[in-house]
MIMARLO-316767 format. One record per residue: residue in one letter; x, y, z of N, C-alpha, C in turn. Coordinates in steps of 0.1 Angstrom, whole numbers, padded with zeros to 4 digits, always signed. Each point is the difference from the previous one (the first is absolute). Layout:
! residues N
AXYZXYZXYZ;...
***
This chain:
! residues 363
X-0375+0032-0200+0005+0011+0008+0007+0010-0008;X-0005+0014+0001+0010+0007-0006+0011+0007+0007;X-0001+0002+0009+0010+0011+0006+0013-0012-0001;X+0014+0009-0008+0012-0009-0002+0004+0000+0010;X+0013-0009+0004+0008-0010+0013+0013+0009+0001;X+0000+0007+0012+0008+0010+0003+0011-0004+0013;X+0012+0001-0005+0010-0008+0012+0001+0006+0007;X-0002+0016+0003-0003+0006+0015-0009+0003+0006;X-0015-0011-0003-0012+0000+0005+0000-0015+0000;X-0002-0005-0009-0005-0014+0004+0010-0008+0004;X-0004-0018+0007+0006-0009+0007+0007-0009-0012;X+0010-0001+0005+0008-0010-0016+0009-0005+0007;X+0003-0012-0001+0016-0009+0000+0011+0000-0008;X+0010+0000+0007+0012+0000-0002+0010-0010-0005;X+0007-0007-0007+0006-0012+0000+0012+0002+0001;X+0010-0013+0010+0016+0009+0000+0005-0013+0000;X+0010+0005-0017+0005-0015-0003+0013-0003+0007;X+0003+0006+0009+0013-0002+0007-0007-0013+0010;X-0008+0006+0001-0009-0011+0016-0009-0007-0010;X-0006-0002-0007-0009-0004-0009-0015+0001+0013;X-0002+0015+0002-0011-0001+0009-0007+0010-0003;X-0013+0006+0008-0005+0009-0004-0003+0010+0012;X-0004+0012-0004-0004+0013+0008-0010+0005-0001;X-0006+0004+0007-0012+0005-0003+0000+0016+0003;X-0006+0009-0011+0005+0010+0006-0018+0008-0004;X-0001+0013+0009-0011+0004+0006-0003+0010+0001;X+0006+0010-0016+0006+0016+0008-0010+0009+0003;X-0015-0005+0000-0014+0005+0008+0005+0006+0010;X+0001-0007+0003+0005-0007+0024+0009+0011+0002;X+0008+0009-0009+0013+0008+0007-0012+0010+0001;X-0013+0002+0000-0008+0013+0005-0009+0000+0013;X+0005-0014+0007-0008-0002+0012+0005+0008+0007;X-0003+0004+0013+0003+0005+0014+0009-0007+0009;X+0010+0002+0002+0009-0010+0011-0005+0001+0016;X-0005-0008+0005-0001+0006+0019+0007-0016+0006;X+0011-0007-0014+0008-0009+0010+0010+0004+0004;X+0010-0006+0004+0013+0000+0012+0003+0009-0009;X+0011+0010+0012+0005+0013-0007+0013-0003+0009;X+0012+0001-0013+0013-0005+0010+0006+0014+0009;X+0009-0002+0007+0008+0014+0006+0011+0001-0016;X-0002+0014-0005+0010+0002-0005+0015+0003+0011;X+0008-0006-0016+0020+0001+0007+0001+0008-0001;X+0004+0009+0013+0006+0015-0004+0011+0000+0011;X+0008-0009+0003+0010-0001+0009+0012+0008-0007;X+0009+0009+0008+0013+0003-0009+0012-0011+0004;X+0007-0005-0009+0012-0007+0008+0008+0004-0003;X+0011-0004+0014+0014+0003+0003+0004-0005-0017;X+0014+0007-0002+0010-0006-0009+0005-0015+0007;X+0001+0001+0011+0009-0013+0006-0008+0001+0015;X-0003-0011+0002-0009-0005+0012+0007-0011+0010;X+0004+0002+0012+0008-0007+0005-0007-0016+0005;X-0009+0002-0003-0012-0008+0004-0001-0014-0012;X+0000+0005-0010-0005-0007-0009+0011-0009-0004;X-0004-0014-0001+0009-0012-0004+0003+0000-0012;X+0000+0013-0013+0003-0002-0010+0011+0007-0004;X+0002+0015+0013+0008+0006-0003+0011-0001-0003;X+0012+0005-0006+0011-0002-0003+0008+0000+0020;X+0011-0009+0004+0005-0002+0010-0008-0006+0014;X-0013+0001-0001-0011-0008+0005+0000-0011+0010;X-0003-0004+0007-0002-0016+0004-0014-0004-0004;X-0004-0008-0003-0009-0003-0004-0006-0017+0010;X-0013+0000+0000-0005-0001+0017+0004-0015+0002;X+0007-0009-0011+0006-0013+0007+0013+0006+0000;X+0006+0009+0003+0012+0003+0006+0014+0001-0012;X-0006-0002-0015+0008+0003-0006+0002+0015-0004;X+0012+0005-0008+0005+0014-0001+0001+0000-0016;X-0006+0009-0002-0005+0007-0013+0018+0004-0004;X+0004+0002-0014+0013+0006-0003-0001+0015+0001;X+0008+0006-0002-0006+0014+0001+0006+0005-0020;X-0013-0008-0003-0006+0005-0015+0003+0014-0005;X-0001+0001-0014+0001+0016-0002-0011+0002-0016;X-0002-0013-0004-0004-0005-0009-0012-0012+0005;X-0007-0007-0011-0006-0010-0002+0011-0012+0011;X-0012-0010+0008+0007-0007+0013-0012-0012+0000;X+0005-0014-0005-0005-0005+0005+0006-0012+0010;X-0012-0013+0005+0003-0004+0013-0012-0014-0002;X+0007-0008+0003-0010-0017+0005-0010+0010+0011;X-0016-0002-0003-0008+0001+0008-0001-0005+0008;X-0003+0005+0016+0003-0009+0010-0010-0003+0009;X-0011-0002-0013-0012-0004+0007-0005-0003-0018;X+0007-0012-0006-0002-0005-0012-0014-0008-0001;X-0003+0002-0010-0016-0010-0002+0005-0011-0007;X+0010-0004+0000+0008-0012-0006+0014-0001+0002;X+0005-0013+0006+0012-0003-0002+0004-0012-0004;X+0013-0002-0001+0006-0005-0012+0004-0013+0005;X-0001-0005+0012-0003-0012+0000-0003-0005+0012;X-0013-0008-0004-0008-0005+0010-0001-0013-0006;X-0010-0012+0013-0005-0017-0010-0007+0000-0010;X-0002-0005-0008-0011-0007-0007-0013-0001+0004;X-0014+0000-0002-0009-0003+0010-0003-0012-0007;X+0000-0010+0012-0005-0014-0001-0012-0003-0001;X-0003-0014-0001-0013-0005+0001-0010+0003+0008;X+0011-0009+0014+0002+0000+0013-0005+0018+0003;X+0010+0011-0001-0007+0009+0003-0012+0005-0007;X+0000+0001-0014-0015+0003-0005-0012-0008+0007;X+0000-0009+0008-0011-0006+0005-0002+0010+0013;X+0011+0001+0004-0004+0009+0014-0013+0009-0002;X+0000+0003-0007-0008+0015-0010-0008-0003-0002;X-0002-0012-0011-0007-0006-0013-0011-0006+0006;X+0004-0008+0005+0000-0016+0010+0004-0012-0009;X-0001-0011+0007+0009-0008-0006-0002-0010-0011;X-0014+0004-0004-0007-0008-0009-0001+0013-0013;X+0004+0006+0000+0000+0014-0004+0000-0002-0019;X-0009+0009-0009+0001-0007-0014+0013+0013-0009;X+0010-0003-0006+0009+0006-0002-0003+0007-0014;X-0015-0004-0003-0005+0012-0010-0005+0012+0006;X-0004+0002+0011-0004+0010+0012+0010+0011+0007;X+0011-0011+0005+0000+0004+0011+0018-0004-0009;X+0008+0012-0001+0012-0002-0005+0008+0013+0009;X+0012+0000-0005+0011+0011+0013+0014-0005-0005;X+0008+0010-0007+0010+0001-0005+0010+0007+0010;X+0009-0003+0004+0014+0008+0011+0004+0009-0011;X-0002+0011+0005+0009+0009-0008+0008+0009+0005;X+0012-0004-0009+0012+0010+0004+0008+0008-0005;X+0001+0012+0004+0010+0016-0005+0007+0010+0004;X+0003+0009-0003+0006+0008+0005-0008+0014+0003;X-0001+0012+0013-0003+0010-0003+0007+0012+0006;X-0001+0013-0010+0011+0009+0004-0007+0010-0002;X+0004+0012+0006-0004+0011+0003+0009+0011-0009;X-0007+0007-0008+0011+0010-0004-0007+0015-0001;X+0008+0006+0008+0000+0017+0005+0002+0007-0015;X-0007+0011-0003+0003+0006-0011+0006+0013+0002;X+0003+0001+0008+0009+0014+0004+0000-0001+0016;X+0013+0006+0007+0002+0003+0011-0009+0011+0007;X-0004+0005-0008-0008+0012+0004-0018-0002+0006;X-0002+0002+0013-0012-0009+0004-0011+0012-0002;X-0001+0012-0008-0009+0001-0002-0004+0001-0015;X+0004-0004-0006-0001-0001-0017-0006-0014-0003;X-0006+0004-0014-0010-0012-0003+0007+0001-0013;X-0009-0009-0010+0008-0002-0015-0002+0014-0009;X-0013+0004-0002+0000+0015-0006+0008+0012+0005;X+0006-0002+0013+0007+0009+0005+0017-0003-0001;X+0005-0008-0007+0010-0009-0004+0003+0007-0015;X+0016+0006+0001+0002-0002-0017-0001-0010-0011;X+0003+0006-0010+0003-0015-0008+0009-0008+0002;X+0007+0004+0003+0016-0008+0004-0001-0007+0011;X-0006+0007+0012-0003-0010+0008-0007-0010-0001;X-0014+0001-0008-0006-0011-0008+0004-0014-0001;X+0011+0010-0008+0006-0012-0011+0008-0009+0007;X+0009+0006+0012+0010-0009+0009-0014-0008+0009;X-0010+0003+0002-0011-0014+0001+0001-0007-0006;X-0007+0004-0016+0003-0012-0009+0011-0008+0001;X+0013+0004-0004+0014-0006+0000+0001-0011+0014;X-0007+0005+0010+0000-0011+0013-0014-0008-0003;X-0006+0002-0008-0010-0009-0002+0002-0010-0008;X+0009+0004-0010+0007-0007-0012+0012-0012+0004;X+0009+0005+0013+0008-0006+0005-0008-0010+0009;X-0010+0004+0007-0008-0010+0009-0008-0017-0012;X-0005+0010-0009-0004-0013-0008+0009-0008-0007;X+0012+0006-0003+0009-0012-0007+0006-0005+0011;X+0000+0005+0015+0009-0005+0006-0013-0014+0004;X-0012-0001+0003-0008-0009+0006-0005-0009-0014;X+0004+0005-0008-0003-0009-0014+0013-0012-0001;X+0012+0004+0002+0003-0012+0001+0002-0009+0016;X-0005+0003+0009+0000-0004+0012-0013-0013-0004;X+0007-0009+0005-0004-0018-0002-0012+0002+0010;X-0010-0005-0010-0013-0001+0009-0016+0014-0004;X+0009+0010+0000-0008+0011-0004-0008-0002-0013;X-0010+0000-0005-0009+0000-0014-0007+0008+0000;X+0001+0017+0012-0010+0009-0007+0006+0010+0008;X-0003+0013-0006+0010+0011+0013-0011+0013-0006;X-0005-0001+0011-0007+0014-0002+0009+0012+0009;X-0006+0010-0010+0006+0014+0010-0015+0011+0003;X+0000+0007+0009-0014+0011-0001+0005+0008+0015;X-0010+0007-0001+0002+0012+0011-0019+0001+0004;X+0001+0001+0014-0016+0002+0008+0004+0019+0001;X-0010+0006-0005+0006+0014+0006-0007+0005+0009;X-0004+0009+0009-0011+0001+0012-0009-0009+0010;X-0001+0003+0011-0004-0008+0008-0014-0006-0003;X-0011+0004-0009-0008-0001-0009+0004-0016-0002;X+0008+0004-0002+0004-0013-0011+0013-0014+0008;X-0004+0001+0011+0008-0011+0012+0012+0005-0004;X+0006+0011+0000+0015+0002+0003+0001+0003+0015;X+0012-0006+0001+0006-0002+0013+0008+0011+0008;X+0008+0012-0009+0006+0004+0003-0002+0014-0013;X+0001+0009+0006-0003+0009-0011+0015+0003-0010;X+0009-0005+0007+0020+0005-0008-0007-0009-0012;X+0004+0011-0012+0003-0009-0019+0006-0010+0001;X-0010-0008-0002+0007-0012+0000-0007-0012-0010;X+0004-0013-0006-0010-0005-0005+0003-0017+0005;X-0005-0011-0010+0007-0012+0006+0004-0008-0010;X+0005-0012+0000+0005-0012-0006-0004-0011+0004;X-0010-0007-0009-0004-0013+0010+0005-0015-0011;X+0009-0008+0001+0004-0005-0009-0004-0017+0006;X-0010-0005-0012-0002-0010+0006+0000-0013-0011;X-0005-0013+0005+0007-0015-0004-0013-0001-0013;X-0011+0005+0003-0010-0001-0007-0008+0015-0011;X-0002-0003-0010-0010+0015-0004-0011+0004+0005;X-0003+0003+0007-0011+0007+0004-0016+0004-0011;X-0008-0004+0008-0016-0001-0008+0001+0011-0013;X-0001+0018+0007-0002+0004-0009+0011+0001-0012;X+0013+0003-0003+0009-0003-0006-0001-0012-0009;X-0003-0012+0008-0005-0010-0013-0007+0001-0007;X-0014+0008+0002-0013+0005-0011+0005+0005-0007;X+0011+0011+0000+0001+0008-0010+0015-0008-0009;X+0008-0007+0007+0009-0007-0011-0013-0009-0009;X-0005-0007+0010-0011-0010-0014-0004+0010-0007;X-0010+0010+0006-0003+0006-0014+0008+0007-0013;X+0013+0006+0009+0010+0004-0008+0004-0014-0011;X+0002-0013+0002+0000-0014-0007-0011+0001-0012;X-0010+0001+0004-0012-0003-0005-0003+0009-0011;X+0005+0010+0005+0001+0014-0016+0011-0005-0006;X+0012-0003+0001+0008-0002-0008-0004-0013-0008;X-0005-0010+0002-0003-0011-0002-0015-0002-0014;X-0010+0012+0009-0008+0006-0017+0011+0007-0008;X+0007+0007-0003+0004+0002-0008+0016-0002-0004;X-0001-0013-0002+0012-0012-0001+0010+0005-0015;X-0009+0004-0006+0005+0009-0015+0013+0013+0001;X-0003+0007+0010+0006+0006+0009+0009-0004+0012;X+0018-0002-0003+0005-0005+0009+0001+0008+0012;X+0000+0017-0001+0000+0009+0008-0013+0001+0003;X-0012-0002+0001-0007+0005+0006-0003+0000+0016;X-0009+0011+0005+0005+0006+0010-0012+0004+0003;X-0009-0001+0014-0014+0008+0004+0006+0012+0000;X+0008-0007+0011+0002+0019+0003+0005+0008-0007;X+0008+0000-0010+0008+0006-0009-0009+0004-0009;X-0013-0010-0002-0011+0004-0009-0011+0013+0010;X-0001-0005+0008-0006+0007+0010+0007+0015-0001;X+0011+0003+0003+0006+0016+0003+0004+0003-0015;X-0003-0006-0011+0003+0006-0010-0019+0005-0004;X-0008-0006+0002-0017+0002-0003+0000+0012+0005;X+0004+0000+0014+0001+0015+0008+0007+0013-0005;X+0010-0005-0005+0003+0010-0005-0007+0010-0010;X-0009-0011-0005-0007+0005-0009-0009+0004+0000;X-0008+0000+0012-0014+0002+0007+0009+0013+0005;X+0011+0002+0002+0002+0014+0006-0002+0011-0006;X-0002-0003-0013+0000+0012-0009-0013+0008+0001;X-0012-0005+0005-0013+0001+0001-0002+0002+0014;X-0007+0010+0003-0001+0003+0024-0012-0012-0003;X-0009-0001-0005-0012-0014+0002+0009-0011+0003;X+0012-0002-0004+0003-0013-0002+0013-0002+0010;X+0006+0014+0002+0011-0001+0008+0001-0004+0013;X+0010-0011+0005+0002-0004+0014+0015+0000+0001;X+0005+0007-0005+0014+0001+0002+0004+0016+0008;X+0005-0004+0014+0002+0013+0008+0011+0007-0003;X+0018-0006-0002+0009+0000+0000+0005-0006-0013;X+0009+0003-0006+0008-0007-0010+0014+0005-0002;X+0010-0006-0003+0014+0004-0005+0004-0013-0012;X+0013+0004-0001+0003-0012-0013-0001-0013-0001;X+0005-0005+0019-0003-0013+0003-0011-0007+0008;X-0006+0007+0008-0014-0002+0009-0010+0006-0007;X-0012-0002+0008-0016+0006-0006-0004-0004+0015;X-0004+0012+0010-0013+0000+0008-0012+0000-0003;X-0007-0008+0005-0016+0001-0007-0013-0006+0009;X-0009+0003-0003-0013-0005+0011-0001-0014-0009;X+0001-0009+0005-0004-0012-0011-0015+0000+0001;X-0009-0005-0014-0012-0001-0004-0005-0006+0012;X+0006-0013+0004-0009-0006+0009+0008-0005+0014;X+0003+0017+0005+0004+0006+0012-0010-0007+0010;X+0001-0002+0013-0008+0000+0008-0004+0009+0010;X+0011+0004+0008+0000+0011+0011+0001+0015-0011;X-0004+0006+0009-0007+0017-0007+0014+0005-0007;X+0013+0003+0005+0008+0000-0011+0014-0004+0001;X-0006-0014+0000+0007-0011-0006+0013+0002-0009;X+0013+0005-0001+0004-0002-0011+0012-0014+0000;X+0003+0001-0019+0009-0012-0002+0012+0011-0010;X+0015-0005+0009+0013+0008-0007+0005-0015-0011;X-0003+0003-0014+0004-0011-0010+0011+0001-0007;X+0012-0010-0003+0006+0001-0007-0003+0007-0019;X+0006+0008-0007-0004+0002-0011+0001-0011-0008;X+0019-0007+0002+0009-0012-0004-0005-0012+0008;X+0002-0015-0008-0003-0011+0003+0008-0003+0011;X+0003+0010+0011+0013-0007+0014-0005-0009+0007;X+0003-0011+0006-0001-0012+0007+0000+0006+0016;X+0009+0010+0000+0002+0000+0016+0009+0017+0006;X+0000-0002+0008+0003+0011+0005+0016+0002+0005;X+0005-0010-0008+0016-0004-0008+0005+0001-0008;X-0007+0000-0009-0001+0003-0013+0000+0014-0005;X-0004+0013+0004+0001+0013+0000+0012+0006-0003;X+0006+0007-0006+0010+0006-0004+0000+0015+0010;X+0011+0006+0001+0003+0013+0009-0009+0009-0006;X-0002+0003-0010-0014+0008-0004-0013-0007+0007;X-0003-0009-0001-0016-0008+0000+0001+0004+0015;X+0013-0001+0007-0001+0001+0014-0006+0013+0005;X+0006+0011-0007-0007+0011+0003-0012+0008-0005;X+0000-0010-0012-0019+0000-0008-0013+0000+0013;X+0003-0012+0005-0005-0010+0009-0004+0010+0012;X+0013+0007+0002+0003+0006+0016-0014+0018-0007;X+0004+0004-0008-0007+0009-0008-0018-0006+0003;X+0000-0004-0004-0014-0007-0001-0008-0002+0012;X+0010-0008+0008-0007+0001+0017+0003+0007+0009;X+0008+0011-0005-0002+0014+0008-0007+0010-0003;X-0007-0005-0011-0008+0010-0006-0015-0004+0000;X-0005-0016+0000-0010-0003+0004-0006+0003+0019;X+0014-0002+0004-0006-0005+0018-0003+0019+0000;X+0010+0008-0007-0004+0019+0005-0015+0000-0006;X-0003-0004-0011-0016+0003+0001-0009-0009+0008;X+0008-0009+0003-0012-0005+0012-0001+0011+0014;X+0016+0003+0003-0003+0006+0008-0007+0016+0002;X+0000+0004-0016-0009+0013+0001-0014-0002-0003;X-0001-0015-0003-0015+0003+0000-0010-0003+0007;X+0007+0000+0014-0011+0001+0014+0008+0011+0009;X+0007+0004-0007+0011+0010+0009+0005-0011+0014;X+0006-0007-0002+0004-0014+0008+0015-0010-0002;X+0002-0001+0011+0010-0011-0003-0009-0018-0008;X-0002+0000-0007-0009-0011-0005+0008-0012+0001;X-0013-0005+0009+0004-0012-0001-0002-0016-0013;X+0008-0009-0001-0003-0007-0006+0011-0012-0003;X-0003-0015-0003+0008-0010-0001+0005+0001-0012;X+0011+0000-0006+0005-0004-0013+0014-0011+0004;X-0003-0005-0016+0008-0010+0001+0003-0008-0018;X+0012-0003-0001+0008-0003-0013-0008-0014-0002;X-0003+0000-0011-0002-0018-0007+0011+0000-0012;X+0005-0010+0002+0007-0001-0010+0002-0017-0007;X+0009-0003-0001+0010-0015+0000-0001-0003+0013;X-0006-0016+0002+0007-0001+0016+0009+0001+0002;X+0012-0005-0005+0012-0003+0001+0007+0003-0013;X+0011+0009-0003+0009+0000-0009-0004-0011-0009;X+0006-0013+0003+0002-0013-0007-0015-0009-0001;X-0008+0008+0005-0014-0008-0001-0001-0004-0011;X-0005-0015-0003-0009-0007-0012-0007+0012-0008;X-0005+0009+0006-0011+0005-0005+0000+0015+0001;X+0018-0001-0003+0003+0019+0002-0004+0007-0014;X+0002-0010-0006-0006+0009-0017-0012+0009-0003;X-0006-0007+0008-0015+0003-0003-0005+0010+0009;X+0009+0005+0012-0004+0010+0009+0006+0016-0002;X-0007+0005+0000-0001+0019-0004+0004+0010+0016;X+0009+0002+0000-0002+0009+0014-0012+0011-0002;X-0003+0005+0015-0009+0005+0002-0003+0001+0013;X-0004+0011+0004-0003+0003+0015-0015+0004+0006;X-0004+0000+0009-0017-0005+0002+0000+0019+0013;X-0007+0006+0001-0004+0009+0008-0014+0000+0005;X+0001-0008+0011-0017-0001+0009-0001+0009+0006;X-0007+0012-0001+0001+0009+0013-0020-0004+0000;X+0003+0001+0017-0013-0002+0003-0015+0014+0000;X+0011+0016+0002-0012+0010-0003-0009+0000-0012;X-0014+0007+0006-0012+0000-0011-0001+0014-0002;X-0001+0005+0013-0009+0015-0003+0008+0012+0004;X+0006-0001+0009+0009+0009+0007+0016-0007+0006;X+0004+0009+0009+0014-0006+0011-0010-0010+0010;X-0013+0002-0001-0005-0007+0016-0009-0012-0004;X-0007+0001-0010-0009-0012-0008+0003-0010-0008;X+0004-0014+0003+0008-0010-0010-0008-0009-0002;X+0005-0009-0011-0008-0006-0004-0003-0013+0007;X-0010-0013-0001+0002-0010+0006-0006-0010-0007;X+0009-0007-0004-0005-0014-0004-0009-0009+0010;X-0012-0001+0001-0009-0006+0010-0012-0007-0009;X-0010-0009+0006-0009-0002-0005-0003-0005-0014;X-0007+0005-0009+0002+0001-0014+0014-0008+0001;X+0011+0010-0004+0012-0003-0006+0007-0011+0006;X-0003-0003+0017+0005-0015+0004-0008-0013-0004;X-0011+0003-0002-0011-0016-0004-0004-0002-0013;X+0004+0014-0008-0003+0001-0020+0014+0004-0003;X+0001+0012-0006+0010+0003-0006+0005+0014+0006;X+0010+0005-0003+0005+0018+0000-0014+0006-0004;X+0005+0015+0004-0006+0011-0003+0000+0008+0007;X-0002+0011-0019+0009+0014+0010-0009+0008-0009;X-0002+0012+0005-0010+0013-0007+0006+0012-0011;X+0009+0001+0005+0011+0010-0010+0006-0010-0015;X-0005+0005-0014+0005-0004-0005+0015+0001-0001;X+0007-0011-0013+0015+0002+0002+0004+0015-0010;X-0007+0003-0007+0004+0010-0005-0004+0018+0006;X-0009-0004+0015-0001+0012+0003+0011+0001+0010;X+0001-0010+0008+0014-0003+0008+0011+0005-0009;X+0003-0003-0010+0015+0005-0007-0002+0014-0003;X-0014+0007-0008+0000+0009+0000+0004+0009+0014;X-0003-0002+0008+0003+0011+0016+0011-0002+0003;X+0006-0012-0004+0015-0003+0003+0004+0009-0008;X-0001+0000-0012+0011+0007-0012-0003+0016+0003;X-0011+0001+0005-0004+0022+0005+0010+0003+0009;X+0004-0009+0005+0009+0002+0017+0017+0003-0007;X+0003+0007+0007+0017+0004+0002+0009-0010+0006;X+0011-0001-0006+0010-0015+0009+0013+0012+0005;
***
């Protein structure tokens, strides 16, 4: 065959050593015709302060508790938690209920698990989202994000504490007030463990190397691929972060905010890194939101250390994940179905044409 292998025509896979998995990517397919679901674009204006809403600063909120009257960053025990902090054990006895009672315990297994979850408001102000947030206010997020993980890090029982934010109703948010969550729990969680083993498993090839580091290897490669538009996936950058489409992104534009420095956690940060940090995702989420002319929606959320004191804090890189689900416009998103539920991902937008449109856009 002669005609050469061209990454924005032909079909090629992706490998992502965080997950140790693969993607398939299609960038043919971004020239089909759309005639599926077409969402309602958000064009609501909101109040500054909604008397309504269970988030607002002085509030009741609908099990009858009262919001403080905030002026800043406010958080609060969720009162409709997907975990609490202490319930039984499940027994035998009860796993049969389920199971039945002859039940084989290579099958059929069920761990109790228990945590803490909290709600934290990013500003009093209920019509403001994170791009519309200074840096400063940013950063007093982080600092209550910082406070929340050391405070659930040493709390007896907890071994993983995630933090993230759902943004748009797109995206199962409940309540449109800035707000994000805390879900702190007994066990690590599926995805989180792929990426500590793999995070293990790179350090572990190169044993020669006591620092070694994917990610650290990873955002330093990029840096270097930045120098070149073929090669560039870096949207954003400052002294201590790097925004970037990762190579083997899934959703259309996917990005990952990476430490530059080998940090463990989001504790670890110094008063600069805090406002590095705040810099970086106020300047990623504004080009999301100019580049559908949109409040954009999308899940993000911190990996880090599970725990301060974890076994296995050495080996973990902060880093923050940005799923937003749009493809084509404010009204066309993407959907993992079919294909991507019974094989693998796939997505049609390379990662480098994704970061390109990101990086044309204004923050």
């Amino acid at each position: 065959m002669s005609e050469e292998f061209s990454f924005v025509d032909h079909s090629h896979r992706r490998f992502n050593p965080l997950t140790n998995s693969w993607v398939l990517c299609s960038p043919h397919r971004a020239k089909r015709p759309w005639l599926g679901q077409v969402e309602e674009a958000a064009t609501e204006q909101r109040p500054t302060y909604d008397p309504q809403c269970y988030l607002c600063p002085g509030n009741t909120r609908a099990t009858g508790a009262h919001n403080d009257s905030y002026t800043s960053t406010y958080v609060f025990q969720n009162d409709y938690a997907a975990v609490h902090a202490s319930q039984p054990n499940c027994s035998s006895s009860a796993l049969a209920q389920v199971a039945g009672a002859n039940a084989s315990s290579e099958l059929f297994q069920v761990e109790s698990t228990r945590g803490q979850c909290k709600v934290v408001c990013f500003s009093p102000r209920h019509d403001l989202t994170l791009p519309e947030l200074s840096f400063e206010e940013i950063g007093k997020v982080i600092n209550a994000w910082q406070e929340l993980y050391k405070e659930m890090s040493s709390t007896p029982g907890i071994e993983y504490v995630q933090l993230f934010e759902n943004k748009g109703a797109m995206m199962g948010c409940s309540n449109p007030h800035p707000h994000g969550q805390l879900w702190a729990l007994s066990d690590i969680p599926s995805e989180p463990a792929k990426e500590i083993a793999s995070l293990k498993q790179f350090h572990a090839r190169h044993a020669d190397d006591p620092h070694a580091c994917l990610l650290c290897s990873y955002a330093a490669a990029e840096q270097a691929n930045s120098q070149t538009e073929a090669t560039n996936r870096v949207v954003f950058q400052n002294d201590s972060f790097m925004a970037l489409v990762p190579f083997w992104a899934v959703w259309p534009f996917e990005t990952m905010i990476v430490s530059k420095q080998h940090i463990k956690s989001v504790v670890d940060l110094d008063p600069k890194q805090v406002l590095d940090l705040a810099q970086v995702m106020q300047n990623l989420t504004a080009r999301y939101d100019n580049l559908f002319q949109c409040s954009f929606p999308y899940s993000m959320g911190l990996h880090q250390a599970p725990t301060e004191s974890h076994e296995d804090a050495e080996f973990c890189h902060l880093h923050l994940h940005f799923y937003p689900p749009l493809l084509r416009s404010a009204t066309v998103r993407k959907f993992l179905v079919g294909f991507e539920m019974m094989a693998e991902p796939q997505r049609d937008l390379t990662a480098e044409q994704a970061a390109a449109r990101l990086r044309a856009l204004s923050s």
